[in-house]
N, C-alpha and C positions, 0 to 999 in steps of 0.2 A: 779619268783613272784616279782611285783614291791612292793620294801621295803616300799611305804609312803602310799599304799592301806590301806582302813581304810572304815567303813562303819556306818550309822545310820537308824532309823528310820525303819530300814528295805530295804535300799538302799545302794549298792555298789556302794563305791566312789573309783577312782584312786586317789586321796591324799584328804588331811582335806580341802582343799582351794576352799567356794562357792561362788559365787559372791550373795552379798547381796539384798535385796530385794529395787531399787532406780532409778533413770534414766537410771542407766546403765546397767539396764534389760529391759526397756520398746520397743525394739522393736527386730524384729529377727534377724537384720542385728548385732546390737550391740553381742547379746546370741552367735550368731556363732562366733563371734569374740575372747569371753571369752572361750569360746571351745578350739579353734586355740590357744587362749595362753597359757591354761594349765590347766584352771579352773574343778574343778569336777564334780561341778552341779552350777545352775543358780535358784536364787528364784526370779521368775517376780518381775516387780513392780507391787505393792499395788494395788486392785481393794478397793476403801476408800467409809466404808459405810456411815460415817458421810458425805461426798461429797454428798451423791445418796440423803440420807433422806433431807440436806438443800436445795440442789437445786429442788426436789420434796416438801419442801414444801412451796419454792419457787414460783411456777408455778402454786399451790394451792393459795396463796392467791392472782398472780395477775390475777386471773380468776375469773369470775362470777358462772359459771355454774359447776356445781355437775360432772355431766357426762364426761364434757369437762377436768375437773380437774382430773379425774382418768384416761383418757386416756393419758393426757400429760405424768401426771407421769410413769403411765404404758411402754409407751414409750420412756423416758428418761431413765428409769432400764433396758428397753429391751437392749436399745443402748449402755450403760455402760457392760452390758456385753458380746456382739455381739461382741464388741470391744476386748473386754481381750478372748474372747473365740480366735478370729483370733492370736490375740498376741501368745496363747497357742500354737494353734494346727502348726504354722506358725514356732514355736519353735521346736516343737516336730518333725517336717517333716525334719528341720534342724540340728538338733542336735541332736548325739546319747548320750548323759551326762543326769541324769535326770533332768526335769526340775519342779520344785517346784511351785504352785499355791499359792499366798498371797492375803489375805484377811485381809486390815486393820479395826478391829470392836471396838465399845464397848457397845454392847449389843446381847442378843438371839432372835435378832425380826426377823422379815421374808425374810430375805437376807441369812439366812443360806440353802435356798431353791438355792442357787447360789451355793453350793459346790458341788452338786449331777451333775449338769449341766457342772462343774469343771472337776469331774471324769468323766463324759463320753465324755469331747472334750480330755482325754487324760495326764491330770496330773499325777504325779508320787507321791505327796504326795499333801498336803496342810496345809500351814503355817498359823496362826491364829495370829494376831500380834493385839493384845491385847492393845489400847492406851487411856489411863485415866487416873485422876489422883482424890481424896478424897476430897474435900473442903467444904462440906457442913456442918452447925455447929449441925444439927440432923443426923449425920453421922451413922448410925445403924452398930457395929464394927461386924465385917466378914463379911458382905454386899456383900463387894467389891472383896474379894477371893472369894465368890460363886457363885461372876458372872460369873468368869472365866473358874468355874467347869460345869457352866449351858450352856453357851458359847459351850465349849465340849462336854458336853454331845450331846446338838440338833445337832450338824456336824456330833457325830458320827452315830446318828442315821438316815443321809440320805448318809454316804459313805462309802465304805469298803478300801479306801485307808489309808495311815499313813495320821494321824490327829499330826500336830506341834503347838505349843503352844510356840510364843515369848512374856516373860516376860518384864515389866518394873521393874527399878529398887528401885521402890519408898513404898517397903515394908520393915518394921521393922523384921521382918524374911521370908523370903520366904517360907524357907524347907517345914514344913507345910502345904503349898500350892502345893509345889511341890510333896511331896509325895499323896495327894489328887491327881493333876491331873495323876501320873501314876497309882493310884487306879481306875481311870477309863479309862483309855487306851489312853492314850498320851501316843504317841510313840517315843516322844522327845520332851524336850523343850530345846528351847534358851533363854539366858542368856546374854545382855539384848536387847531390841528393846530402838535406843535412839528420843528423845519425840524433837519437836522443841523449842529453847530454845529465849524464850523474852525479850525484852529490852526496856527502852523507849527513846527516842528521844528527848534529855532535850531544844532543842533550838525550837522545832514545839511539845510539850508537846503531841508528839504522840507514840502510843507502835509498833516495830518495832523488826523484826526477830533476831538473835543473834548470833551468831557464828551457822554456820550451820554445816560444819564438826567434826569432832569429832577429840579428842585429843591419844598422846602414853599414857598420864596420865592415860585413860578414863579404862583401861586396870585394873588397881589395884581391881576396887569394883568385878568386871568379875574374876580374880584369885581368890578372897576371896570367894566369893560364890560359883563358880564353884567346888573347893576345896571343901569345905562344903558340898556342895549336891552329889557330887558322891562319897562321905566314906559314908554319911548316907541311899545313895539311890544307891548303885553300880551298881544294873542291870539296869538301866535309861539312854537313852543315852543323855549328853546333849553336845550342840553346844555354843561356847564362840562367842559376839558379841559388837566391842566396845573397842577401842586401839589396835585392830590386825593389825598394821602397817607394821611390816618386819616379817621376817624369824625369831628373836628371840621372837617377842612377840608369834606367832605361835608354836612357840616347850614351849614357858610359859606355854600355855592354857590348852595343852593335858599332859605336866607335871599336870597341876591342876586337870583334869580330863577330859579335854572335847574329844568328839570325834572325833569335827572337829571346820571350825570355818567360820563366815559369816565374811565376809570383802567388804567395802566398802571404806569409807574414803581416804585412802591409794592408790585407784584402781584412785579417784579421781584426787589426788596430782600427783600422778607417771605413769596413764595410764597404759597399758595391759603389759608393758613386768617387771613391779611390780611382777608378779604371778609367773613366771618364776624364779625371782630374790629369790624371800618367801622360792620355792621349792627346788631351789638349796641349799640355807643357811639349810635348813631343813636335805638335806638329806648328804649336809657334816656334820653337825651338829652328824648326826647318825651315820655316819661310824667312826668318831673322838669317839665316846665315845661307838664303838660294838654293837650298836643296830643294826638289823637284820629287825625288822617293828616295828611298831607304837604299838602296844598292848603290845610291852615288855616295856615302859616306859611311858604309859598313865597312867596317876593316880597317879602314883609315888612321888609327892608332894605334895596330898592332904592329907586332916584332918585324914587319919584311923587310928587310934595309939593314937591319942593326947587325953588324960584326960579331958581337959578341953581348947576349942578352944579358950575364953577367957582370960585364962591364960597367953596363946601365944601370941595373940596379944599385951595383954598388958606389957607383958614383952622385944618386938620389940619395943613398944614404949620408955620405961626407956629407954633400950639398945642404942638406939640412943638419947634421948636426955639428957642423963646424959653427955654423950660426946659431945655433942653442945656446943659449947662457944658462947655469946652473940655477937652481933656487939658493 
């Protein structure tokens, strides 16, 4: 049995290590390649419903005519996903890892009619990567959780495959949500999907994109949560996403809980033989401390036991800056 086998969602993986949903899934040439280096599964890039809706309604108003304007559109979503459908099944002929369907949304409109089309060119689950954020000053509180529940619900009622739910991290408790979404049959969520981050441009007083990769820091909020939702929510599988850079941040996550882990960032800096690099640390990592596979020390760092998780944290806080000396 290979020791670093580990599974979610309903899917057998050969170790926790998926390539994440980004450039470096967008065509099949790339996916087989991630195969070849060691990857477990691949989650496409994004089919982006905000793209489909603006450029559709785009095309609405530089047109006059009624008719003319439902067919562009018609058209342009036909073609949006003719596209991802080849990507899939072009994947799928290629590679025997499973490969994962992403759907970047933030609403239940009529694009969820794209999942059902998803599972019949042959995906193995389908990732919901949830991207929004609250700003409105008539903000109606839980609103914005039960989009995510309704989100889920309409997908699952046009597919029988695993439905994925990737979280943002821009909530004051998730858990709640989280246990919500496996009350209705998410088969997994990830923890976190990261959002593009803006800048401005102080000499052309223009707003401009921001660090696009992602940091080892970015890892800490991903422990703490991950932690937290799998003592609260143990049967749940969830996946860590966001400072999984090496081999150590990888045996962090699944100490925390997770099952497995999306990595990106990293794949970027260090290219494919990164994955290789993750596996190996991982599985010295195992045999240095007697593990045997990945279920005998998943979890094994998160919140189950702890009284009051508060408590803890606040107490790592004193703990360390009582011992700070100023500059």
């Amino acid at each position: 049995m290979n020791k670093l086998e580990t599974s979610f969602a309903g899917l057998k993986l050969k170790n926790p290590l998926i390539v994440s949903s980004s450039g470096l899934t967008n065509s099949v040439e790339r996916n087989k390649r991630w195969e070849e280096a060691g990857a477990a599964a691949v989650v496409l890039k994004s089919l982006f419903e905000e793209q489909i809706m603006m450029e559709s309604a785009r095309m609405q108003k530089s047109n006059g005519y009624g008719e003319e304007n439902e067919y562009l559109m018609t058209y342009y979503r036909g073609h949006c996903l003719n596209e991802y459908i080849e990507l899939l099944r072009g994947t799928k002929e290629q590679c025997s890892i499973p490969v994962i369907a992403s759907i970047n949304c933030y609403s239940d409109a009529e694009w969820t009619d794209f999942a059902h089309t998803l599972e019949e060119a042959g995906a193995d689950a389908i990732e919901l990567n949830i991207m929004a954020i609250q700003s409105e000053i008539d903000y109606d509180y839980g609103s914005f959780e039960q989009r995510h529940i309704d989100i889920l619900r309409k997908v699952k009622a046009v597919v029988d495959i695993p439905v994925i739910v990737k979280l943002g991290s821009r909530f004051t408790n998730c858990i709640p949500l989280i246990d919500q979404l496996y009350a209705n049959g998410v088969a997994a969520v990830v923890l976190f999907n990261r959002m593009a981050s803006p800048d401005i441009q102080i000499n052309t007083m223009t707003y401009t994109t921001g660090e696009v990769l992602g940091n080892p820091s970015d890892i800490s909020e991903v422990i703490r949560w991950i932690g937290l939702a799998s003592a609260r929510i143990p049967s749940l599988n969830l996946i860590a996403s966001g400072g999984v850079g090496d081999g150590a941040a990888l045996v962090k996550v699944i100490l925390a809980g997770a099952q497995a882990a999306e990595v990106c960032s990293t794949l970027y800096r260090h290219g494919a033989s990164q994955v290789q690099s993750m596996l190996y640390f991982m599985e010295s990592w195992m045999e240095e401390h007697g593990y045997e596979s990945i279920v005998q020390f998943k979890g094994r760092m998160n919140a189950t036991g702890m009284e009051d998780e508060t408590v803890f944290e606040r107490t790592q806080f004193f703990k360390y800056f009582s011992q700070k000396e100023p500059y």
